[in-house]
Structure formats: C-alpha cells, structure tokens
PASEBA-1860 file (N, C-alpha, C; in nm, 3 decimals):
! residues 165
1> XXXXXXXX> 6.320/7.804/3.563/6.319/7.658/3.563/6.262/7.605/3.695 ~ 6.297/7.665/3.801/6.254/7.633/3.918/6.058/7.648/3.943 ~ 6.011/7.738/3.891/5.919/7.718/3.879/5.829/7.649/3.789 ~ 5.894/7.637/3.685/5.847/7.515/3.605/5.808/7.392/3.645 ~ 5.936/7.338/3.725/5.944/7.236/3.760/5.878/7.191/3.905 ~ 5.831/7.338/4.043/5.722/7.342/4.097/5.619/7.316/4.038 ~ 5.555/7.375/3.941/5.453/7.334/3.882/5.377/7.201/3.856 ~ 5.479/7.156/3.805/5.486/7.006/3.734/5.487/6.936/3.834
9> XXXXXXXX> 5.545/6.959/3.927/5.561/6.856/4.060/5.394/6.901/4.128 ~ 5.369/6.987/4.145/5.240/6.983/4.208/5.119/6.912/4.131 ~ 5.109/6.932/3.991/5.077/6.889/3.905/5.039/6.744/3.911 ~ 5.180/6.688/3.888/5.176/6.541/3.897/5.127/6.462/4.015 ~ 5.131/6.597/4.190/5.076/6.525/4.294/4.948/6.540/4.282 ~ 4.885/6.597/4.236/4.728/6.629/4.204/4.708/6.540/4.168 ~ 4.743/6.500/4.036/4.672/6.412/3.916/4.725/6.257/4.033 ~ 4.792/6.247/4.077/4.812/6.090/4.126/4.706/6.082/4.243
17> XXXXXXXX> 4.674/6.225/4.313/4.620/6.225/4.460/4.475/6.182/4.377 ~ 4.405/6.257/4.280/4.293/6.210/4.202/4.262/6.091/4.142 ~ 4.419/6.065/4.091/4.369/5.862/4.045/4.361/5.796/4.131 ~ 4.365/5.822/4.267/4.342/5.714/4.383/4.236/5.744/4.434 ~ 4.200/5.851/4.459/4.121/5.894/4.590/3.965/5.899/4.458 ~ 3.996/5.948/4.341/3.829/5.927/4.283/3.831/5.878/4.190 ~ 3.930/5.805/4.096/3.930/5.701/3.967/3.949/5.556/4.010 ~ 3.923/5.480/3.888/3.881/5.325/3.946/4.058/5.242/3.988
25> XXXXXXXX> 4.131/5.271/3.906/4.291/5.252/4.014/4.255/5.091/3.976 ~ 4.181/5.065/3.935/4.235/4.853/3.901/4.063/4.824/3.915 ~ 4.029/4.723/3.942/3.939/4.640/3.959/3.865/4.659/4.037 ~ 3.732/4.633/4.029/3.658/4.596/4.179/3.709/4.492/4.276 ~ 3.759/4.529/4.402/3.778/4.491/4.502/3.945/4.454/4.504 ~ 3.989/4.533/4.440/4.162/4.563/4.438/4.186/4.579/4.516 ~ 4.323/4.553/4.572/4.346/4.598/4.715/4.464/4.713/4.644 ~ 4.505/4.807/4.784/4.638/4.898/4.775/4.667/4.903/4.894
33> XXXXXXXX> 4.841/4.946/4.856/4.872/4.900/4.994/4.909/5.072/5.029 ~ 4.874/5.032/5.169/4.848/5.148/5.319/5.002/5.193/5.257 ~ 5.107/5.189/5.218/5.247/5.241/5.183/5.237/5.375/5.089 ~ 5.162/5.268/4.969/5.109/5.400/4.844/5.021/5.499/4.856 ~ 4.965/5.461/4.956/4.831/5.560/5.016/4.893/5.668/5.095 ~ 5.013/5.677/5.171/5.095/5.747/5.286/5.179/5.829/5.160 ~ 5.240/5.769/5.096/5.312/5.807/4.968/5.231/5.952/4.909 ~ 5.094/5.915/4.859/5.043/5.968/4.752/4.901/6.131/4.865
41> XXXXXXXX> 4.948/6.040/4.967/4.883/6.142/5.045/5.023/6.240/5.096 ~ 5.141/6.210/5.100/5.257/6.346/5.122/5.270/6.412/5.009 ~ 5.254/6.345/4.919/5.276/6.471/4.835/5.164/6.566/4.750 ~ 5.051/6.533/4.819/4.915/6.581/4.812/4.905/6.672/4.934 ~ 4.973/6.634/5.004/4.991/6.769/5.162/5.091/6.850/5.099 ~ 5.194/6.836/5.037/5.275/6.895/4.986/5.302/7.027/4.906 ~ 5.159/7.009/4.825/5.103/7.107/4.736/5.094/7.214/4.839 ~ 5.033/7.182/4.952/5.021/7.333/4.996/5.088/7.415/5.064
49> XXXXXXXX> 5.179/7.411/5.020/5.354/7.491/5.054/5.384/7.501/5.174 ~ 5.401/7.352/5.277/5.427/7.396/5.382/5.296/7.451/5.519 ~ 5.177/7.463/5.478/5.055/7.501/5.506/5.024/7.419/5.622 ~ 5.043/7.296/5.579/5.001/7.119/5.671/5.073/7.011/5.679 ~ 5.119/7.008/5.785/5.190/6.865/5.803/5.102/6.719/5.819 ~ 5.141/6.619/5.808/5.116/6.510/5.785/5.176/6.390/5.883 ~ 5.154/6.351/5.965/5.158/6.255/6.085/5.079/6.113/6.000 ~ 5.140/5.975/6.001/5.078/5.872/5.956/5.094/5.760/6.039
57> XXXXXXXX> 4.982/5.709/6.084/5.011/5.640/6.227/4.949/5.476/6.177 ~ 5.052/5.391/6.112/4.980/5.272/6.060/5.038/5.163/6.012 ~ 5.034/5.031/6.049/5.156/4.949/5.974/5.072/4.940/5.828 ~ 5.216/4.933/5.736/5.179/4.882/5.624/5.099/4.733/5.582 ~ 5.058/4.743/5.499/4.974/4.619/5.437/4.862/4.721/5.329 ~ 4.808/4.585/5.271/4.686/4.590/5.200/4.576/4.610/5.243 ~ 4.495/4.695/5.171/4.307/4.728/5.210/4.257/4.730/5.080 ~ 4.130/4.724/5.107/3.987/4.700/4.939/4.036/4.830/4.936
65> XXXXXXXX> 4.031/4.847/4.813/4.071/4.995/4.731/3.953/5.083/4.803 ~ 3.822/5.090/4.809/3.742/5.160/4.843/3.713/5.246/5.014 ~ 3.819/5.166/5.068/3.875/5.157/5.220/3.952/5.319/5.164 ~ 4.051/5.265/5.120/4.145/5.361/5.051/4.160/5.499/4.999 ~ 4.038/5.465/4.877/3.959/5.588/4.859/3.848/5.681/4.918 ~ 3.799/5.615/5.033/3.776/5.693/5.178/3.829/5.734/5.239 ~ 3.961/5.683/5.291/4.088/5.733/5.352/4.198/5.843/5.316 ~ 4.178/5.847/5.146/4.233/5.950/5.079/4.127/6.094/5.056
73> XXXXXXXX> 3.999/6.052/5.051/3.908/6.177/5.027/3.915/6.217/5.217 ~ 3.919/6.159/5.324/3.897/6.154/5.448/4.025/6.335/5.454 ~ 4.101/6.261/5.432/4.296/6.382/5.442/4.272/6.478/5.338 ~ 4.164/6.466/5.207/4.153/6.586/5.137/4.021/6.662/5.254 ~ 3.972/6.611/5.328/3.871/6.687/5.369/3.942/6.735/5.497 ~ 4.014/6.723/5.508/4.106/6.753/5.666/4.168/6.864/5.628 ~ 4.206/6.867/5.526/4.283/6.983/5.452/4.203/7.154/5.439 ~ 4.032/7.086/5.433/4.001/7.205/5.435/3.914/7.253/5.576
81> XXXXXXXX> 3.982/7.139/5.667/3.920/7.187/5.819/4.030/7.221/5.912 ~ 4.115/7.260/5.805/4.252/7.329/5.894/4.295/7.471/5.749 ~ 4.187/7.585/5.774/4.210/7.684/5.670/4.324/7.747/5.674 ~ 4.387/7.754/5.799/4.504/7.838/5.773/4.630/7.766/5.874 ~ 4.612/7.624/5.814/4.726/7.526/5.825/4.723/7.419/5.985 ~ 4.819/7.395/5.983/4.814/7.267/6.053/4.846/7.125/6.062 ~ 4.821/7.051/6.133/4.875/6.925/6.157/4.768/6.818/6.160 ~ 4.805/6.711/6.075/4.701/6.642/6.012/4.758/6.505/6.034
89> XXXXXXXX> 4.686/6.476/6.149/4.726/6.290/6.227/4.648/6.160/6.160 ~ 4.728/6.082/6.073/4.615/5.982/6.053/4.685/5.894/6.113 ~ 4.566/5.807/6.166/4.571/5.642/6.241/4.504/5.576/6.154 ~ 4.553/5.462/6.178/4.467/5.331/6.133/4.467/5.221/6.193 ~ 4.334/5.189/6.230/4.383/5.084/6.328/4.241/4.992/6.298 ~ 4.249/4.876/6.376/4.169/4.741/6.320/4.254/4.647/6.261 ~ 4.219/4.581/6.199/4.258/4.501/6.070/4.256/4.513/5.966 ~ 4.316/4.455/5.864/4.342/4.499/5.752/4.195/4.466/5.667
97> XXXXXXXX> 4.113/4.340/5.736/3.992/4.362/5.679/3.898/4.459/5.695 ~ 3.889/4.472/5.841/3.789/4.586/5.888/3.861/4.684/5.971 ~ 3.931/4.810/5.880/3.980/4.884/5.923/3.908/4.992/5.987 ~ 4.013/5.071/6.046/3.905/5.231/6.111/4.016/5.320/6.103 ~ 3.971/5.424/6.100/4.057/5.564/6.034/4.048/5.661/6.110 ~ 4.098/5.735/6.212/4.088/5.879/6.273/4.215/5.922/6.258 ~ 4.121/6.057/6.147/4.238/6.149/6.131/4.170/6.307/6.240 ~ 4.303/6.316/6.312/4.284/6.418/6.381/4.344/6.593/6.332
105> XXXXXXXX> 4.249/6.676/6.365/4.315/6.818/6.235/4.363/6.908/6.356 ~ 4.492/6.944/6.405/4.522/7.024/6.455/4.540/7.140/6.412 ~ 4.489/7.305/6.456/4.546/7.390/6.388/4.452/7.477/6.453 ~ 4.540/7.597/6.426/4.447/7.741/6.412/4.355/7.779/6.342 ~ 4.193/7.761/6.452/4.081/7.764/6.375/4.033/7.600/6.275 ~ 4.059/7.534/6.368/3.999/7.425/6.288/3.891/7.457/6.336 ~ 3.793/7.366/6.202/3.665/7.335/6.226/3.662/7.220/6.118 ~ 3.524/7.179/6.146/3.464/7.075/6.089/3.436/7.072/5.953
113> XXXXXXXX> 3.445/6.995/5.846/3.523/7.038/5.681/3.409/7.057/5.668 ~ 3.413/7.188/5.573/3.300/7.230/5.518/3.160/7.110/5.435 ~ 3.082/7.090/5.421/2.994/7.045/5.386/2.966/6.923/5.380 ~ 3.089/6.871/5.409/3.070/6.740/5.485/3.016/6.721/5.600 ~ 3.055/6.777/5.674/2.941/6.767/5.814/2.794/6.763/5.760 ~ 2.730/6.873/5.732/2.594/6.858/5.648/2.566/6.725/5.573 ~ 2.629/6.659/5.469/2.606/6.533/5.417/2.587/6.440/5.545 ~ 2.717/6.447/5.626/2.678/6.353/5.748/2.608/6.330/5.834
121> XXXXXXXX> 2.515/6.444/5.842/2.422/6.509/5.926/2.273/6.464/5.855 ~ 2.263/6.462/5.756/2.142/6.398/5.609/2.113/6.561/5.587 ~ 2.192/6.679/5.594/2.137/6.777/5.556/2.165/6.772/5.373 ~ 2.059/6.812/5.300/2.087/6.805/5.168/2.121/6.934/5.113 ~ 2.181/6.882/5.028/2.256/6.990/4.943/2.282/7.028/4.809 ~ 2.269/7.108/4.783/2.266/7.099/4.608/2.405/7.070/4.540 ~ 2.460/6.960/4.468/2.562/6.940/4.447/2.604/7.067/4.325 ~ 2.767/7.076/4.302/2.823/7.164/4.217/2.961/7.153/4.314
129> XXXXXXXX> 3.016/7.220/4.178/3.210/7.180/4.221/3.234/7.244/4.343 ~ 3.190/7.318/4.425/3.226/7.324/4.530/3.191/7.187/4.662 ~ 3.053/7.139/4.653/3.023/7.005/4.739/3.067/6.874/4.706 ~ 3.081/6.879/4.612/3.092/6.755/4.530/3.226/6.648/4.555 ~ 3.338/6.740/4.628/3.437/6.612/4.720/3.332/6.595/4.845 ~ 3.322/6.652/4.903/3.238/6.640/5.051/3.164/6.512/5.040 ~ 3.017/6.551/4.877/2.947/6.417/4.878/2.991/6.288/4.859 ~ 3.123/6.320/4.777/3.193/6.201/4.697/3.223/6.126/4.820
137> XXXXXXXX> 3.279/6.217/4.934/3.340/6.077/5.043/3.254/6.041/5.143 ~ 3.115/6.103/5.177/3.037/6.085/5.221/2.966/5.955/5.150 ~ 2.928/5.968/5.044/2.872/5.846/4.935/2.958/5.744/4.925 ~ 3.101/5.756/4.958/3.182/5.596/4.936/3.182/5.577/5.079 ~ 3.173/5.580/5.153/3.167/5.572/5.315/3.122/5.390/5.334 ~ 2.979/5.415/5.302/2.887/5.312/5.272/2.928/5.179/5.164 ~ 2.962/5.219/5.063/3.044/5.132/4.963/3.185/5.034/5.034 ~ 3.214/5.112/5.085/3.334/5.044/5.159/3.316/5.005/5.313
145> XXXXXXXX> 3.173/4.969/5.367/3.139/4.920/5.451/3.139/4.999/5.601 ~ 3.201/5.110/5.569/3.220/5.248/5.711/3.113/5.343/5.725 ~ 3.117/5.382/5.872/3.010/5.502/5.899/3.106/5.596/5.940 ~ 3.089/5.740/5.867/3.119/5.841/5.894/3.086/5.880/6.037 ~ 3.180/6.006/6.122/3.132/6.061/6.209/3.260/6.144/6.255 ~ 3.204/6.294/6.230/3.297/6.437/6.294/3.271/6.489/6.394 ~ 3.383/6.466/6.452/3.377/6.511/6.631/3.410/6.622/6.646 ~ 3.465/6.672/6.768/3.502/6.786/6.831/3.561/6.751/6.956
153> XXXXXXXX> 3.715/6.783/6.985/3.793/6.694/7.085/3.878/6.858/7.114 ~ 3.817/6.941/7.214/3.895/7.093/7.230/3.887/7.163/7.100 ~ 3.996/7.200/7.086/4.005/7.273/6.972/4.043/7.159/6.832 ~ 4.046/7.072/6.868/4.111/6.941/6.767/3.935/6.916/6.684 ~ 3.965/6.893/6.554/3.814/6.824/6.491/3.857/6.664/6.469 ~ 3.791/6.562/6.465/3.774/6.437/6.439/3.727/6.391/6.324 ~ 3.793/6.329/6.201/3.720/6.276/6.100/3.751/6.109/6.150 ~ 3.655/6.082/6.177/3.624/5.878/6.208/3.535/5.815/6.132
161> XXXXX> 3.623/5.722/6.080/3.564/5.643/5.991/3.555/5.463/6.046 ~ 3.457/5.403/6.079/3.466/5.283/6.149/3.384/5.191/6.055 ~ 3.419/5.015/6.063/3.344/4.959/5.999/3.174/4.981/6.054 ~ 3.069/4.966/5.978/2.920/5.010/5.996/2.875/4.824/6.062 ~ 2.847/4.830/6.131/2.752/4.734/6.184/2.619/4.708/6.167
END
C-alpha cells in the first residue's frame, strides 16, 4: 500500500508540476499566485526522494501566468544542473509586474542545465524529448517579456531571468 500510494503521490506532483509549468492553466494573461507556484514547485522537488532541497525566497502575490511558467520550467531546469542533488534557491524580486527570478543550484558537480545553455547561447539544436523542456523555457522567456542568462558564481550555477529591455 505504501508504495502504491508513493506512486500516486508522485504521479499527481508530475501531472500538477506539468499543468502549470506547460498547459494553458486559464486564459491569456491569467495571473497565479507566487503561493501556488512555491506549492506546486515542492512537491515537484519532492519526486526526487530527497535528492534536492528547495529554498523560496519571495513575498506572495500575483504574476501573468507566463512569468510563472518560466519560473516553473526555470526549477525544472535547476533540477537537472544539480545531477547528483542539491540545493535549489529561488528569489524573486522586482515587482509583481516586472518581476526577476534567480534561482541559484547548489551542489555537487553542478553545472549549467543541459541544453539550455546552448538555446541561450543561439546554438541550434535538433529538437526531440530529450531538448524539448530546455527549448520550451528558452522560447517562453520572450513571451513573458524576460531575457534568459546562466552564470557561474564558484561552484554555484545561476539561472536569471530579468525583464528584457
């Protein structure tokens, strides 16, 4: 039973971490609030048994859904620039109109999430289920008014997301 019910629980954080971060979730120009986003991003860290912790550095309120769904693909891509676990800092800071996002990836052997850097870089790539989150949050970047950019801070990687000017 116990694993059943693991299952199902990971399950259900998947499928919710996916209706936010890449399904339409309401309307064009919906807002969600920074609460459900912290929510739906722990138990999307969760899945990976203990692997990555989760630090959320942000008052609550509302953002354009597309803010959101940058911010949620941003922590799935953090996930895979900390391969063998770690600590995963998000900030948010600005305003609730023109927000900015640095999530910082602590861990053993971080690096810079796979193939996203390349998209950010204009290196092209042949899409297929392995690139295809990378492009996805690279391609809403722009939609939601932000410029990507992955740093390198010591051994720490930088995913920053700022409004584009």
């Amino acid at each position: 039973m116990n694993v059943i019910r693991n299952v199902t629980e990971q399950a259900s954080a998947r499928l919710e971490f996916a209706r936010f971060a890449f399904g339409a979730t309401g309307s064009a120009g919906s807002m969600i609030d920074l609460a459900t986003a912290e929510k739906i991003s722990r138990g999307y860290i969760k899945i990976t048994q203990g692997k990555h912790k989760l630090m959320w550095r942000g008052a609550p309120g509302l953002i354009v859904k597309d803010k959101v769904k940058l911010l949620l693909n941003l922590i799935a891509s953090a996930v895979t620039a900390l391969p063998r676990g770690g600590e995963i800092d998000v900030s948010i800071g600005g305003s609730f109109e023109q927000p900015s996002f640095l999530i910082r990836c602590k861990g053993t052997s971080a690096r810079p999430p796979q193939y996203l850097t390349d998209f950010v870089a204009g290196t092209p790539l042949a899409l297929d289920a392995i690139t295809i989150q990378a492009y996805y949050t690279w391609r809403i970047a722009p939609s939601a008014g932000m410029h990507l950019e992955i740093l390198k801070d010591g051994a720490d990687i930088l995913l920053v997301a700022r409004p584009a000017t």
